[in-house]
C-alpha positions as CSV (number, residue, x, y, z in Angstrom):
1,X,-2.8,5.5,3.7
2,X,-1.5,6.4,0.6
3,X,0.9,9.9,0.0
4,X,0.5,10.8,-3.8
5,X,2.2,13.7,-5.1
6,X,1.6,16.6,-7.5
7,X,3.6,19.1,-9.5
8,X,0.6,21.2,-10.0
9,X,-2.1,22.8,-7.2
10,X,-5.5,20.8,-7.1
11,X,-8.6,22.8,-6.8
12,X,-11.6,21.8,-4.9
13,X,-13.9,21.5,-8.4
14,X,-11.5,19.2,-10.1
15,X,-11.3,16.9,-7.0
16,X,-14.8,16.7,-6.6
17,X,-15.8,16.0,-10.0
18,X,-13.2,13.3,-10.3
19,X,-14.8,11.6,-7.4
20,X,-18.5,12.0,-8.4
21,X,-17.8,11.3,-12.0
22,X,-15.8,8.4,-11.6
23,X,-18.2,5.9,-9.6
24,X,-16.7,7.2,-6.2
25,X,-20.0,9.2,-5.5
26,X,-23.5,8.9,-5.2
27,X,-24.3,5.2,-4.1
28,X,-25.5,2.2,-6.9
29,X,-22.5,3.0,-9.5
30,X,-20.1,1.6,-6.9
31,X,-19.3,-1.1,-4.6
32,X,-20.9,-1.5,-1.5
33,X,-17.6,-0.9,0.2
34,X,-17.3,2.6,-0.8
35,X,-20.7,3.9,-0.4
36,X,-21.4,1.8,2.4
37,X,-21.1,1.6,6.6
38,X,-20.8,-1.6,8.7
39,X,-23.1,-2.7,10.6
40,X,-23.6,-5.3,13.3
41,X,-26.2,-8.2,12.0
42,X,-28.3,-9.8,14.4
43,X,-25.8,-13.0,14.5
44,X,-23.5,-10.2,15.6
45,X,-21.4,-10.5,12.3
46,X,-20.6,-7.3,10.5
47,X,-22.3,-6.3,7.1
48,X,-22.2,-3.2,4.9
49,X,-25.4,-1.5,4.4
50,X,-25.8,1.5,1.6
51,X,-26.1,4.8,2.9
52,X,-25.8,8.2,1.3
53,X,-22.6,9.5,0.5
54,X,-21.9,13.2,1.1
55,X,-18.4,13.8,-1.0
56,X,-17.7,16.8,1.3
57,X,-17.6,14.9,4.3
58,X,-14.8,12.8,3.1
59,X,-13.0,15.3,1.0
60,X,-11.0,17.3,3.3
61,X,-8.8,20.9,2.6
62,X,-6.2,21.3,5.6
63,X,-5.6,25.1,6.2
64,X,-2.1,25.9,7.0
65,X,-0.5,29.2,7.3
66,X,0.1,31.2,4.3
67,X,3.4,32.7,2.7
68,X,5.6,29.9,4.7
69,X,8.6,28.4,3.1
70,X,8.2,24.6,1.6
71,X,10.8,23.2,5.0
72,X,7.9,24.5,7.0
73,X,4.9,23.0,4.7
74,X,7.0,19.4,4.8
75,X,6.4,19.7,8.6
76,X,3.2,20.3,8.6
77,X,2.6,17.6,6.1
78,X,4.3,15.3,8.0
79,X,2.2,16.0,11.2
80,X,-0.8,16.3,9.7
81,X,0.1,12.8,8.3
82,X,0.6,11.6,12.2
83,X,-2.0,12.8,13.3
84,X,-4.1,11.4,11.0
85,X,-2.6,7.9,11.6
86,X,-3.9,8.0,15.1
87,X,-7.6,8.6,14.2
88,X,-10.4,6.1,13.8
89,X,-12.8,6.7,11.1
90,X,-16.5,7.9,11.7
91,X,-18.5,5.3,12.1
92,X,-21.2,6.6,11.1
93,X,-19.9,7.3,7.2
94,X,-18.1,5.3,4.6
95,X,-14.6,4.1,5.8
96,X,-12.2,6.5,3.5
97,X,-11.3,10.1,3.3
98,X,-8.8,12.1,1.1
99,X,-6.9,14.6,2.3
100,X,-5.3,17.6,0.0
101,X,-2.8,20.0,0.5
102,X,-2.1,22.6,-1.6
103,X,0.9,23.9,-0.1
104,X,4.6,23.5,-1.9
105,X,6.8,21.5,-0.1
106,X,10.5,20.8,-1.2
107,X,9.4,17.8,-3.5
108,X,5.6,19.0,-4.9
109,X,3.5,21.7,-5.1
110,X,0.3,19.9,-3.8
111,X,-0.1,16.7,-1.9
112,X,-2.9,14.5,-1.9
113,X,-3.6,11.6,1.0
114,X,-5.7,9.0,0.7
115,X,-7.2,7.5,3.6
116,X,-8.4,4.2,3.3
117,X,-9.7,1.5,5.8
118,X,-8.3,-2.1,4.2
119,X,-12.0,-3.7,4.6
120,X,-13.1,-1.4,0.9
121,X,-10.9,-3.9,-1.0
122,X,-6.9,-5.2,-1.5
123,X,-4.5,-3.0,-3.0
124,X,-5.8,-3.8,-6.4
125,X,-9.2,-2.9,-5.9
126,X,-7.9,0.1,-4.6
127,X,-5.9,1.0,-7.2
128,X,-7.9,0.6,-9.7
129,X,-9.9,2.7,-8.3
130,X,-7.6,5.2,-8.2
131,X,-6.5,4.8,-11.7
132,X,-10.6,5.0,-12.6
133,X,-10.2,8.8,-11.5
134,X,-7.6,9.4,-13.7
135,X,-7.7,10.7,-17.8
136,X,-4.9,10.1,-20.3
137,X,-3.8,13.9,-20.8
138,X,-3.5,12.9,-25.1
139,X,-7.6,12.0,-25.3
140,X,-9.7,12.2,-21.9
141,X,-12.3,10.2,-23.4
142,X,-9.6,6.8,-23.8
143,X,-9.5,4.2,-21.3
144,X,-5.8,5.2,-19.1
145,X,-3.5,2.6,-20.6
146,X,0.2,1.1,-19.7
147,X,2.9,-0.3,-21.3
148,X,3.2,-3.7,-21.0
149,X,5.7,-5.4,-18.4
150,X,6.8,-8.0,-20.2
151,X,10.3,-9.5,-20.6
152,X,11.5,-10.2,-24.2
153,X,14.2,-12.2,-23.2
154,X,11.9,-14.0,-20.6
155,X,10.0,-15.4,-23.5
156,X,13.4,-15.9,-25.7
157,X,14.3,-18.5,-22.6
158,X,11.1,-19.9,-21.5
159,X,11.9,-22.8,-22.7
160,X,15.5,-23.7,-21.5
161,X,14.4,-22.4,-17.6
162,X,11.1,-23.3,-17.5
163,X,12.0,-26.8,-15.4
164,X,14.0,-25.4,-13.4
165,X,11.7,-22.3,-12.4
166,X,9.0,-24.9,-12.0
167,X,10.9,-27.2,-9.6
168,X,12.3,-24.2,-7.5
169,X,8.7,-22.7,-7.7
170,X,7.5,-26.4,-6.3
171,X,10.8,-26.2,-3.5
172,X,9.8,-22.4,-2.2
173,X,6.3,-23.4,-2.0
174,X,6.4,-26.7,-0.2
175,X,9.3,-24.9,2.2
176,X,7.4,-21.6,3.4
177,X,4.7,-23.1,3.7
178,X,5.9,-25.7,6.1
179,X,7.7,-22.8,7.7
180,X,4.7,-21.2,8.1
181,X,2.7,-24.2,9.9
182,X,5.9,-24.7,12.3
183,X,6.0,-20.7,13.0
184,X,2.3,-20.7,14.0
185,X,2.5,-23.5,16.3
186,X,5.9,-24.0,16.9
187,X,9.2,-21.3,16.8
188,X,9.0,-18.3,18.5
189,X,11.0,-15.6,17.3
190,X,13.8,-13.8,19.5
191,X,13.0,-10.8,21.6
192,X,14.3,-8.1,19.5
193,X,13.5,-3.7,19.5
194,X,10.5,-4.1,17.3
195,X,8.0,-5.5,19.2
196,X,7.6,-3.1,22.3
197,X,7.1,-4.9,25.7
198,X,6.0,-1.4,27.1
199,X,1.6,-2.0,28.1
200,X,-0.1,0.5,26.1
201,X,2.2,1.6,23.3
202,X,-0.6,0.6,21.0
203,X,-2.2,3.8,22.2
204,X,0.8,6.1,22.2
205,X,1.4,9.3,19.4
206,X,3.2,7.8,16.2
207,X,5.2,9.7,13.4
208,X,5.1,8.9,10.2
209,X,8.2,9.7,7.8
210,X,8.9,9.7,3.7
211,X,11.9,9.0,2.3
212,X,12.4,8.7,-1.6
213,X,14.2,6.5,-4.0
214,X,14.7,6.3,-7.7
215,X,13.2,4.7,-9.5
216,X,16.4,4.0,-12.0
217,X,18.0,2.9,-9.1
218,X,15.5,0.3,-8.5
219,X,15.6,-0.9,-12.2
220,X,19.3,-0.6,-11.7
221,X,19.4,-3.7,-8.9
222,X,16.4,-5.4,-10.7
223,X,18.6,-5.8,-13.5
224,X,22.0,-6.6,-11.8
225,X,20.2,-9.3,-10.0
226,X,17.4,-10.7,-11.9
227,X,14.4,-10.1,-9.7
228,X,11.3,-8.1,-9.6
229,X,10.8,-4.7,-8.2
230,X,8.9,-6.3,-4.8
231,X,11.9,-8.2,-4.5
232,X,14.3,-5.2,-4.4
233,X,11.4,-3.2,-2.2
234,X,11.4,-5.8,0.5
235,X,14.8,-6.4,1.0
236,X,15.4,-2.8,1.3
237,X,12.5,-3.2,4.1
238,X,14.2,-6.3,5.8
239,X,17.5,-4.5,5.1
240,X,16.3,-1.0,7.1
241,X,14.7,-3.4,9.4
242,X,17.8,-5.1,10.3
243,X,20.0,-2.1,10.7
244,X,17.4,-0.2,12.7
245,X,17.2,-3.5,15.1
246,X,21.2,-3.5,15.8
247,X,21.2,0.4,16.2
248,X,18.7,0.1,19.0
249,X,20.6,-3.4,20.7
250,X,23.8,-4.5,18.6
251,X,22.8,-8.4,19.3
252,X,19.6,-8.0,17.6
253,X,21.1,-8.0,14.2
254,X,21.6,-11.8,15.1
255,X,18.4,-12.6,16.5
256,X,15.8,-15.0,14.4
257,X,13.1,-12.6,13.6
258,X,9.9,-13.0,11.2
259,X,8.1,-10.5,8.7
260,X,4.3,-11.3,7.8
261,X,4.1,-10.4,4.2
262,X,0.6,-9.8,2.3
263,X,0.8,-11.4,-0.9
264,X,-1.7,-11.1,-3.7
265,X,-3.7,-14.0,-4.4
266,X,-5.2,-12.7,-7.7
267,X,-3.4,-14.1,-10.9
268,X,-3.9,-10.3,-12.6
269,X,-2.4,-9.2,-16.1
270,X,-2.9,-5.7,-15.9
271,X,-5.7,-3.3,-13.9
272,X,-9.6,-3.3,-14.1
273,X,-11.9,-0.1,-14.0
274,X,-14.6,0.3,-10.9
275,X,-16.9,-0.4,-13.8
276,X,-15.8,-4.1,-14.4
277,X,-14.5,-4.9,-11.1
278,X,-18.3,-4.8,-9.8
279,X,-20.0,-6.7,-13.2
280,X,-21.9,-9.8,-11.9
281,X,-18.6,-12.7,-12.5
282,X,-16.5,-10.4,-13.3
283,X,-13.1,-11.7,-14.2
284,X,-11.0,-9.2,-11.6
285,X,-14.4,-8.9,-8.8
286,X,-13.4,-6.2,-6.4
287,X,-13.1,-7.0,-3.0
288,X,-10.2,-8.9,-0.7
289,X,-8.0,-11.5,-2.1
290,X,-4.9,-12.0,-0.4
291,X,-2.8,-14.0,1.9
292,X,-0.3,-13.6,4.7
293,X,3.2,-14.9,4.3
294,X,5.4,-15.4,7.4
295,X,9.2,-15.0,5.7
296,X,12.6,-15.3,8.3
297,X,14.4,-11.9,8.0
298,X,18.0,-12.3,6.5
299,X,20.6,-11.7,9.4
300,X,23.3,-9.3,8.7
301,X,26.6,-10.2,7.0
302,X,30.1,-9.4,8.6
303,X,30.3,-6.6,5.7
304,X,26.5,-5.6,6.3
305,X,27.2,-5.3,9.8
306,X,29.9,-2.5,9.2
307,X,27.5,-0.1,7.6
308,X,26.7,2.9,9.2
């Protein structure tokens, strides 16, 4: 699921129109995915199959009391959010749904979920199509544009790291992926307070939770330390990760534990409308193209340890 955001309220019209004018309609201007239900073949395998797509059906308007303050809308956002983490989609109908809220919480005036089941696409496909719903405020009828993330002093350098990068590129490789073949077969990680030995907690309530950082702040450590913003994200991950393991059983922080991390396969210089993702060989073809990465989660320091 994806939580966006809005300082403005969203009205049924505009969210509709974005949909059906945007390729995230009526089915043929789409991929399969999107305006398609899976199906069993007759070799048992699963395959989409075109059906007609009724926007109402997935566009949803959660009624909450009126009048209440924005504490009281973040809770129900929040359970609404839970709840809708625990169910399974129709079968019957497309695998996504989007959820809006017009009700101001303490950080936005209208929230918008969308629901999607991983089969429609990776996280690029998906975002793209998200970004083909969206209109540059200065000239709606301009393709939605960004600035380009690009290092100057990357390029001013190339040429005294580029050996180096290439040999420690050729090191990482050659080492997690041989750490990869021996965790599949051969290590076992430590029983730590993640994995839950209890028999059905697969099937037990969850709650889901936001927190936000700044963006500044991320740039902030990006910059201090010379790595990308998925670096800094993950090892705030592994670092929560760690610090919620030794509050539930102090030895834990010690244990030898492994994250499986989805990496994107697709070698992508910036993001491709629904329109050109679905052209016959298209460069950027929508779909699924990633891989897992099994990566050992850092143990705490002595000084990491200490933090409360």
């Amino acid at each position: 699921m994806s939580h966006e955001q809005f300082s403005a309220k969203l009205g049924a019209q505009c969210q509709m129109s974005m949909i059906d004018n945007n390729g995230l309609g009526p089915p043929g201007g789409d991929p399969i995915q999107i305006s398609g239900k899976q199906i069993a073949g007759e070799d048992g395998q699963k395959k989409w199959k075109r059906v007609e797509v009724n926007v109402n059906e997935h566009v949803n308007f959660p009624k909450f009391p009126q009048g209440m303050s924005p504490d009281y809308y973040d809770d129900c956002v929040s359970n609404y959010l839970s709840k809708l983490g625990m169910e399974d989609f129709p079968p019957e109908r497309p695998l996504w749904e989007i959820h809006v809220m017009n009700y101001p919480t303490t950080n936005a005036a209208s929230n918008i979920v969308f629901k999607l089941h991983h089969a429609l696409g990776d996280g690029y496909s998906l975002v793209g199509a998200l970004l083909s719903c969206l209109k540059r405020s200065d000239n709606p009828s301009l393709p939605l544009t960004f600035p380009s993330g690009q290092s100057k002093t990357k390029f001013k350098n190339a040429s005294t790291t580029f050996l180096p990068d290439v040999l420690s590129r050729a090191f990482n490789t050659i080492y997690y992926f041989g750490y990869g073949v021996l965790k599949g077969f051969l290590l076992r990680d430590d029983h730590t307070p993640i994995p839950s030995d209890d028999e059905g907690v697969l099937f037990r309530p969850l709650t889901m939770t936001t927190m936000e950082f700044s963006l500044d702040q991320f740039k902030q450590i990006k910059a201090k330390l010379q790595v990308t913003i998925n670096d800094v994200i993950m090892g705030i991950i592994m670092f929560g990760t760690r610090i919620y393991m030794r509050e539930m059983n102090h030895e834990s922080s010690e244990a030898n534990c492994t994250a499986v991390v989805l990496l994107n396969t697709r070698y992508a210089a910036g993001y491709k409308s629904v329109s050109e993702m679905i052209k016959p060989n298209a460069e950027m073809p929508w779909g699924n193209r990633f891989a897992f990465l099994p990566l050992p989660i850092p143990k705490l320091t002595a000084t990491e340890s200490s933090i409360r």
